[in-house]
C-alpha atoms as an extended CHARMM CRD file, in Angstrom:
* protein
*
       173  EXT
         1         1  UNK       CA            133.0580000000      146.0830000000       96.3540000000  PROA      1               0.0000000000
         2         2  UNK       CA            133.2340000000      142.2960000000       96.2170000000  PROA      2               0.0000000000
         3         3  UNK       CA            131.7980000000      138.6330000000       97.5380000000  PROA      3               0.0000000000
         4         4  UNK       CA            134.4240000000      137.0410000000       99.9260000000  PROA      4               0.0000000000
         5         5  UNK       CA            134.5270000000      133.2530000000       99.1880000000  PROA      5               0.0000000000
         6         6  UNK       CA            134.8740000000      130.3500000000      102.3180000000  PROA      6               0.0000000000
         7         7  UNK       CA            138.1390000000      129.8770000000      103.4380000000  PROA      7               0.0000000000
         8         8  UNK       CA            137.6670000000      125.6610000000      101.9050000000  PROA      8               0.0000000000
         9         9  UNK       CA            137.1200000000      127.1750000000       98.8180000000  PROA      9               0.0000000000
        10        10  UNK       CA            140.1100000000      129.5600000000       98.9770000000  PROA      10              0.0000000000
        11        11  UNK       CA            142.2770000000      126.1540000000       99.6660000000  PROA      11              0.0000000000
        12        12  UNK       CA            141.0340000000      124.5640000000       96.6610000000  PROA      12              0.0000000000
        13        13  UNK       CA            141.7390000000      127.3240000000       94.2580000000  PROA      13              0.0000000000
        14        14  UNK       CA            145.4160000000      127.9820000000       95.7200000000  PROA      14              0.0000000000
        15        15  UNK       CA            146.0460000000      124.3950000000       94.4570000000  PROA      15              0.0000000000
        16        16  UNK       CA            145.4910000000      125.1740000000       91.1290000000  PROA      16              0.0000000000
        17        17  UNK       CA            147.1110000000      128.4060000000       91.4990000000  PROA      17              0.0000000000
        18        18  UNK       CA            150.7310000000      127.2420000000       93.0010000000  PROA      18              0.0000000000
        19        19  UNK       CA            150.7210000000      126.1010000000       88.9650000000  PROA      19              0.0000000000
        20        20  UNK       CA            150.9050000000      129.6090000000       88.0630000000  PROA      20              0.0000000000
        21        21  UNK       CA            154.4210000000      130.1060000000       90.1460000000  PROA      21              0.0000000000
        22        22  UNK       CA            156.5400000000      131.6670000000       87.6610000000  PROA      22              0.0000000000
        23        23  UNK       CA            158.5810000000      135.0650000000       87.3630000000  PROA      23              0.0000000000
        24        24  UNK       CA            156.1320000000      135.9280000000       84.7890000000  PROA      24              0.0000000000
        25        25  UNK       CA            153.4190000000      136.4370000000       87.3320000000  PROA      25              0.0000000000
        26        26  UNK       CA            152.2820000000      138.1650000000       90.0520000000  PROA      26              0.0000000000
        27        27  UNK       CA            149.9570000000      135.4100000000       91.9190000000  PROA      27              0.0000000000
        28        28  UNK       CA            147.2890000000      136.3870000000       94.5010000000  PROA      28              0.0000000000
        29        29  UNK       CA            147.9180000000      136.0630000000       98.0730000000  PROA      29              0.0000000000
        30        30  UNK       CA            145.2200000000      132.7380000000       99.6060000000  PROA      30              0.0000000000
        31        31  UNK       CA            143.5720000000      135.8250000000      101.8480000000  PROA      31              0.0000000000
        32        32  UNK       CA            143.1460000000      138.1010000000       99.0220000000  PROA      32              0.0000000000
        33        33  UNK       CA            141.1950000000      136.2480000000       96.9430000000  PROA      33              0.0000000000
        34        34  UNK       CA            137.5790000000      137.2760000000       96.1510000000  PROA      34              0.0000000000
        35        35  UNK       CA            135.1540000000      138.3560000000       93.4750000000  PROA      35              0.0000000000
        36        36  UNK       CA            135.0930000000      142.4140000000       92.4820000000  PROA      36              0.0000000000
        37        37  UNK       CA            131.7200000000      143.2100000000       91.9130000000  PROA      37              0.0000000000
        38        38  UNK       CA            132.6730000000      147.0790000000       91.2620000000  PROA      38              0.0000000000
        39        39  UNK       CA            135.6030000000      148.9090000000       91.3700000000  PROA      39              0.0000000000
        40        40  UNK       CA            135.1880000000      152.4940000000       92.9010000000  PROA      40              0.0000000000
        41        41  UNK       CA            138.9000000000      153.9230000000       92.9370000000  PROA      41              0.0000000000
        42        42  UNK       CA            139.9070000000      156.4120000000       95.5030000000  PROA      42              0.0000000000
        43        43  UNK       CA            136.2700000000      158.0590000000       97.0700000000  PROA      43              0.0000000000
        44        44  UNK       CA            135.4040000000      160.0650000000       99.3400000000  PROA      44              0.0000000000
        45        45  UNK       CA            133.7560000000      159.6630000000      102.6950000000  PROA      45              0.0000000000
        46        46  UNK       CA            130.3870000000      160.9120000000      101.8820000000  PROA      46              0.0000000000
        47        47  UNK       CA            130.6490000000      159.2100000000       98.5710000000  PROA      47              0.0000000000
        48        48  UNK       CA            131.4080000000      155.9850000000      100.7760000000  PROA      48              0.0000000000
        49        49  UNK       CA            128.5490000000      156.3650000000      102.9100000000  PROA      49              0.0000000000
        50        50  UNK       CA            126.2490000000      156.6020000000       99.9970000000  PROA      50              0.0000000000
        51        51  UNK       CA            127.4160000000      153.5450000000       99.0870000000  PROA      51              0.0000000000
        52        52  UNK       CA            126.5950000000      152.1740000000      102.3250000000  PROA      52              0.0000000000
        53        53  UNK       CA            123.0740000000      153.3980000000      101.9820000000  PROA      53              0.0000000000
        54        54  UNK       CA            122.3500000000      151.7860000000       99.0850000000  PROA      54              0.0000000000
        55        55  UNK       CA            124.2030000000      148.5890000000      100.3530000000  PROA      55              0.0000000000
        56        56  UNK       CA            121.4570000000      148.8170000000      103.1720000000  PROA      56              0.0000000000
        57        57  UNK       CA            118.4960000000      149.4950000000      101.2410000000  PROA      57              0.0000000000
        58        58  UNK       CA            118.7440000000      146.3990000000       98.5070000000  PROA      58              0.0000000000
        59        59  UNK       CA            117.0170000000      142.9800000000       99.3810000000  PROA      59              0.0000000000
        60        60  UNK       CA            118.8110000000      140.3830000000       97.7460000000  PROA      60              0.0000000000
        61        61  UNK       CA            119.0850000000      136.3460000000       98.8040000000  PROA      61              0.0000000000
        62        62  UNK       CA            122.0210000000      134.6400000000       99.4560000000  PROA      62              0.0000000000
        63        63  UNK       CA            123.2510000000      132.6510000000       96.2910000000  PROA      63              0.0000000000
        64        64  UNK       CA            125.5370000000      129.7460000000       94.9470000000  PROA      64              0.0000000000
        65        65  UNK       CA            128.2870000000      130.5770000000       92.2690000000  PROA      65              0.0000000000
        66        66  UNK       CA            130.2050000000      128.2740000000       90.0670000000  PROA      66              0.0000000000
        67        67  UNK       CA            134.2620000000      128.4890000000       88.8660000000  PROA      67              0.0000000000
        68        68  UNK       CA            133.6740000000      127.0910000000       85.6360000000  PROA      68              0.0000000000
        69        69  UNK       CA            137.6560000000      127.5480000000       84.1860000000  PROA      69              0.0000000000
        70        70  UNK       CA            140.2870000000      129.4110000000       83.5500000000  PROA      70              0.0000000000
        71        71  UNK       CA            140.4710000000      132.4510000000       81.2760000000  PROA      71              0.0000000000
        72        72  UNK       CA            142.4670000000      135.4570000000       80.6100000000  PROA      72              0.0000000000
        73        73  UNK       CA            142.0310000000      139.8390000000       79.8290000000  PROA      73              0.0000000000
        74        74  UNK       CA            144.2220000000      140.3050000000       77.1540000000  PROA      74              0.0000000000
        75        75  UNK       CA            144.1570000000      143.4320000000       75.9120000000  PROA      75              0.0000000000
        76        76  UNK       CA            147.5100000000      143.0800000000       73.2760000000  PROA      76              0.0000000000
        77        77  UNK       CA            148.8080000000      140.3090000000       75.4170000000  PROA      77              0.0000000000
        78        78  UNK       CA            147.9070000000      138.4910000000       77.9940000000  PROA      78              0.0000000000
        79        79  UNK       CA            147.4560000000      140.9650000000       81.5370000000  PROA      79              0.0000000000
        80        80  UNK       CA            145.1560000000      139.1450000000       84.6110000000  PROA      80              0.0000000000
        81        81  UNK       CA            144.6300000000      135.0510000000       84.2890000000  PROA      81              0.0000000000
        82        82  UNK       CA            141.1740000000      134.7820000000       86.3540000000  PROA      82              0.0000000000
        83        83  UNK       CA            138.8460000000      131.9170000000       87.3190000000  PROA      83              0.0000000000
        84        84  UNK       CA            135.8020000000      132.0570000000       85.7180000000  PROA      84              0.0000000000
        85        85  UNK       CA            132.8230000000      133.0060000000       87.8460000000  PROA      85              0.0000000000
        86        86  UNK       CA            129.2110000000      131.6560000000       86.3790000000  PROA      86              0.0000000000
        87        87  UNK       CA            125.7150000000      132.8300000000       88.5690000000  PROA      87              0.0000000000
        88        88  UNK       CA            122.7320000000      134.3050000000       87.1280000000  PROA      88              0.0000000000
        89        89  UNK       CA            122.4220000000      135.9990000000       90.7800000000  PROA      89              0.0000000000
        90        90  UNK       CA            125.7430000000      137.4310000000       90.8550000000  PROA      90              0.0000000000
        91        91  UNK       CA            124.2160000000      139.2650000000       87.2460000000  PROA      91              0.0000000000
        92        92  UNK       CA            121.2290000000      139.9000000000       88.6830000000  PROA      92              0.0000000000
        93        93  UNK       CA            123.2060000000      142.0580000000       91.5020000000  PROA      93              0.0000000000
        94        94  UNK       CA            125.7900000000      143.7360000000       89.7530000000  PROA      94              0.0000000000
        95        95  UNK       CA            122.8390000000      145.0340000000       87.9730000000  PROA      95              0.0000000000
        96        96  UNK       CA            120.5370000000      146.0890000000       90.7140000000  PROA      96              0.0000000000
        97        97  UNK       CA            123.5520000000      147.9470000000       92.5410000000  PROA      97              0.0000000000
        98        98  UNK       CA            124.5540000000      149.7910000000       89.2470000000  PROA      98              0.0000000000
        99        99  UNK       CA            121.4100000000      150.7430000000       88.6920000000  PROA      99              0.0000000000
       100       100  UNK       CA            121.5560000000      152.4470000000       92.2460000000  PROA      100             0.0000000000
       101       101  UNK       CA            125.0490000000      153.6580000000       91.1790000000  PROA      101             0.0000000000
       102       102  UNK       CA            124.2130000000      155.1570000000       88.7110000000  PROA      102             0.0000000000
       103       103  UNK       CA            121.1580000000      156.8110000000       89.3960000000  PROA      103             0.0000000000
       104       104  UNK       CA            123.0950000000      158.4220000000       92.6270000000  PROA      104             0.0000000000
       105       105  UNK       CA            125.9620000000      159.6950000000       90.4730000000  PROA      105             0.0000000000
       106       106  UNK       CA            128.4780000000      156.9890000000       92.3700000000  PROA      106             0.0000000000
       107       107  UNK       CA            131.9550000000      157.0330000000       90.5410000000  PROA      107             0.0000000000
       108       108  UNK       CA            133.0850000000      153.2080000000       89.6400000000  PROA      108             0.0000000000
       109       109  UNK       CA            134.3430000000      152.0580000000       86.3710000000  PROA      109             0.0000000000
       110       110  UNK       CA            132.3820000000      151.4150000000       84.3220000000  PROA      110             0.0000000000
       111       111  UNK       CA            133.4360000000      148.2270000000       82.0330000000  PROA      111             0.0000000000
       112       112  UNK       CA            131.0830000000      147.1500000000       78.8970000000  PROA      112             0.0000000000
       113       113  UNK       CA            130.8970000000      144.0740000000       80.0300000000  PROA      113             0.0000000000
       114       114  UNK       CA            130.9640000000      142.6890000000       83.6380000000  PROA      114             0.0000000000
       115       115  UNK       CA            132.7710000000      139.5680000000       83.8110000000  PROA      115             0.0000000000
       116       116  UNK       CA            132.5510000000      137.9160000000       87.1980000000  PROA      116             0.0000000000
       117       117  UNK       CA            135.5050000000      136.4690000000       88.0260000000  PROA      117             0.0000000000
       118       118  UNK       CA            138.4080000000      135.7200000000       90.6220000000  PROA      118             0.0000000000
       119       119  UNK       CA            142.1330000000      137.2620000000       89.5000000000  PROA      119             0.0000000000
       120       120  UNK       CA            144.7270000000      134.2510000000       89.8900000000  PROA      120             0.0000000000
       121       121  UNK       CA            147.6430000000      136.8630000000       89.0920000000  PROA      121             0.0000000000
       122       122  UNK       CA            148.3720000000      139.9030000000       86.9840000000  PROA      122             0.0000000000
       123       123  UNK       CA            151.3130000000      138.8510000000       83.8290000000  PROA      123             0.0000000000
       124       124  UNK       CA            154.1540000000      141.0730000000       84.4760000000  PROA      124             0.0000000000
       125       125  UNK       CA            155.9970000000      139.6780000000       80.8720000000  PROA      125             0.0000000000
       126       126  UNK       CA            154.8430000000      137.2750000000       78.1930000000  PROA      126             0.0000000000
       127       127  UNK       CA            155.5710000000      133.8130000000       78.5930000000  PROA      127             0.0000000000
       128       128  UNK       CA            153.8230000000      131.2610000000       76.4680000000  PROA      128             0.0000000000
       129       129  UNK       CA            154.2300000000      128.6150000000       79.2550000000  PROA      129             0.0000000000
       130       130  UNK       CA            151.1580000000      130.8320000000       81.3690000000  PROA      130             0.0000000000
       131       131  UNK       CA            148.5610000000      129.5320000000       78.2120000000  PROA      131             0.0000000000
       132       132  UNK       CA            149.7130000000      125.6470000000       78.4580000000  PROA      132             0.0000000000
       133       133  UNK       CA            148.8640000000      125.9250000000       82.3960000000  PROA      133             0.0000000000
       134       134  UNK       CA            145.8360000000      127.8230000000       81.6590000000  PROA      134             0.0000000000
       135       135  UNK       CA            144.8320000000      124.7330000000       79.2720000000  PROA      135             0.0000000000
       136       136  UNK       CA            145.9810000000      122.6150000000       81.5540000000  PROA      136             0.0000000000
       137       137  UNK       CA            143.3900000000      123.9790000000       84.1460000000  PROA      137             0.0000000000
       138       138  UNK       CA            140.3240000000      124.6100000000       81.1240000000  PROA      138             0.0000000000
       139       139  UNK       CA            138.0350000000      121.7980000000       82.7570000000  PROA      139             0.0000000000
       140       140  UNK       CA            138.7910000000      122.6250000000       86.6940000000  PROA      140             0.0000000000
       141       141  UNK       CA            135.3920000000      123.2000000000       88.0420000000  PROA      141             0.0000000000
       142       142  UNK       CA            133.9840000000      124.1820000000       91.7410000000  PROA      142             0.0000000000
       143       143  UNK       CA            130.1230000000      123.9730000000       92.2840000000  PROA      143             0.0000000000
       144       144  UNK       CA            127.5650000000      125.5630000000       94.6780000000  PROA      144             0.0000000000
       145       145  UNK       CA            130.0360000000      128.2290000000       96.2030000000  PROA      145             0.0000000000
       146       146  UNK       CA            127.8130000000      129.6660000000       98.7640000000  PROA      146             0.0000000000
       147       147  UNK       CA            127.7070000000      133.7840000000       99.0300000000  PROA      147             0.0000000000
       148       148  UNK       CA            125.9310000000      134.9690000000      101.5240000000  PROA      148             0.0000000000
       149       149  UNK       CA            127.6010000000      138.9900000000      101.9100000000  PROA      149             0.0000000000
       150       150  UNK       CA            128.6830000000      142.0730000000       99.7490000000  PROA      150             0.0000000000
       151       151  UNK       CA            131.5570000000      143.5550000000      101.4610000000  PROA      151             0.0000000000
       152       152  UNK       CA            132.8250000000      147.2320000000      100.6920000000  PROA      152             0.0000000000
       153       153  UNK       CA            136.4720000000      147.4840000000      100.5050000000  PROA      153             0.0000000000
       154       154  UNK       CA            139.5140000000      149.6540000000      100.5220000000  PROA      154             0.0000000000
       155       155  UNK       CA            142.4690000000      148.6740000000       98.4740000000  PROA      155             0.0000000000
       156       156  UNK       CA            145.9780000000      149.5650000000      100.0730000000  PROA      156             0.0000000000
       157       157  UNK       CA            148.6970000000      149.2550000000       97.5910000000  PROA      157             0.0000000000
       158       158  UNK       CA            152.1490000000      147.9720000000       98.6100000000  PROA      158             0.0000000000
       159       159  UNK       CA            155.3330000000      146.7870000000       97.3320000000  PROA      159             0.0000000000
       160       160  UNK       CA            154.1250000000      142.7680000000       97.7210000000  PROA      160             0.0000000000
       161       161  UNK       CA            150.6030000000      143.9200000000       96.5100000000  PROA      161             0.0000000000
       162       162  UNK       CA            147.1140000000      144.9880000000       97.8220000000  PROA      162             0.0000000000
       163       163  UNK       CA            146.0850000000      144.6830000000      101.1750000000  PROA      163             0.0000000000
       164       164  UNK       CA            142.0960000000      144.4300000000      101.6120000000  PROA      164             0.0000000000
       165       165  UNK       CA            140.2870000000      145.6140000000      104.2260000000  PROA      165             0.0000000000
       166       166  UNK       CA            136.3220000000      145.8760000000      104.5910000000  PROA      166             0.0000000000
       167       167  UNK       CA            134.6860000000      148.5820000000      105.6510000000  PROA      167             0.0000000000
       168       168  UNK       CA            131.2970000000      147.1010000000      105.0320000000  PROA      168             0.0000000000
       169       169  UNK       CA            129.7130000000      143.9770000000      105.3260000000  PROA      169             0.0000000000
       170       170  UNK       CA            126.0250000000      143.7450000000      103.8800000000  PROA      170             0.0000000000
       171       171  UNK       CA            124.6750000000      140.2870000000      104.8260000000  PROA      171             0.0000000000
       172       172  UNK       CA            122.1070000000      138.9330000000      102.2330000000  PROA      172             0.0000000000
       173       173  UNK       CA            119.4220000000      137.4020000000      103.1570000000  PROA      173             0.0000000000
């Protein structure tokens, strides 16, 4: 499940990630780009349309984010270099929905922490050039990023990388 961000927006951040073009890397493709709100892994059709009914029944208001930076997950060593995602709404939501989630017995993974974010690329090897970029990049900043949809959507994995498709559009109101 994630937020698709505007196309002007998408331009913006591919500047800052053609920085990132290195063997070391495995960069996000422009039309890929959005924020996960949950991750659900492989599901099943009535599992999917549960989903969808609780994707129906919320009541939430469109909202602005903000890309406040450039961070890392780096679990031993560096693995996904992300924007940083900042929006008391886009908390709010993930925690409504989980709620919902959970209370329906809906499989996603469950992280301690949610950590909104965008994924510039996944490290495929260390290289110590990827943290003077990310430094490089510490102050870039994008305000009022409109949202205005959650989308539910399957992941196709192939040799170049993921292909997203939505199944579900909820517009917010």
């Amino acid at each position: 499940m994630a937020l698709d961000i505007e196309d002007n927006i998408k331009d913006k951040l591919l500047e800052v990630i053609n920085n990132f073009k290195r063997g070391s890397i495995k960069l996000v493709e422009r039309n890929e780009l959005h924020i996960t709100i949950f991750f659900f892994g492989n599901i099943s059709d009535s599992i999917k349309d549960q989903i969808i009914k609780i994707l129906d029944k919320i009541y939430f208001n469109r909202f602005n984010v903000n890309i406040n930076g450039i961070s890392y997950f780096s679990p031993g060593f560096m693995r996904v270099i992300f924007f940083k995602v900042e929006s008391k709404e886009i908390i709010d939501l993930y925690n409504i929905l989980r709620e919902q989630f959970v209370n329906n017995n809906i499989p996603f993974d469950k992280k301690e922490t949610f950590i909104p974010h965008i994924t510039i690329g996944r490290v495929k090897k260390k290289d110590p050039e990827l943290y003077k970029i990310i430094k490089r990049f510490n102050d870039f900043k994008l305000e009022n990023i409109s949202i205005d949809s959650v989308k539910l959507k399957s992941s196709v994995l192939t040799e170049k990388g993921p292909i997203y498709n939505d199944i579900y559009t909820k517009s917010l109101n």
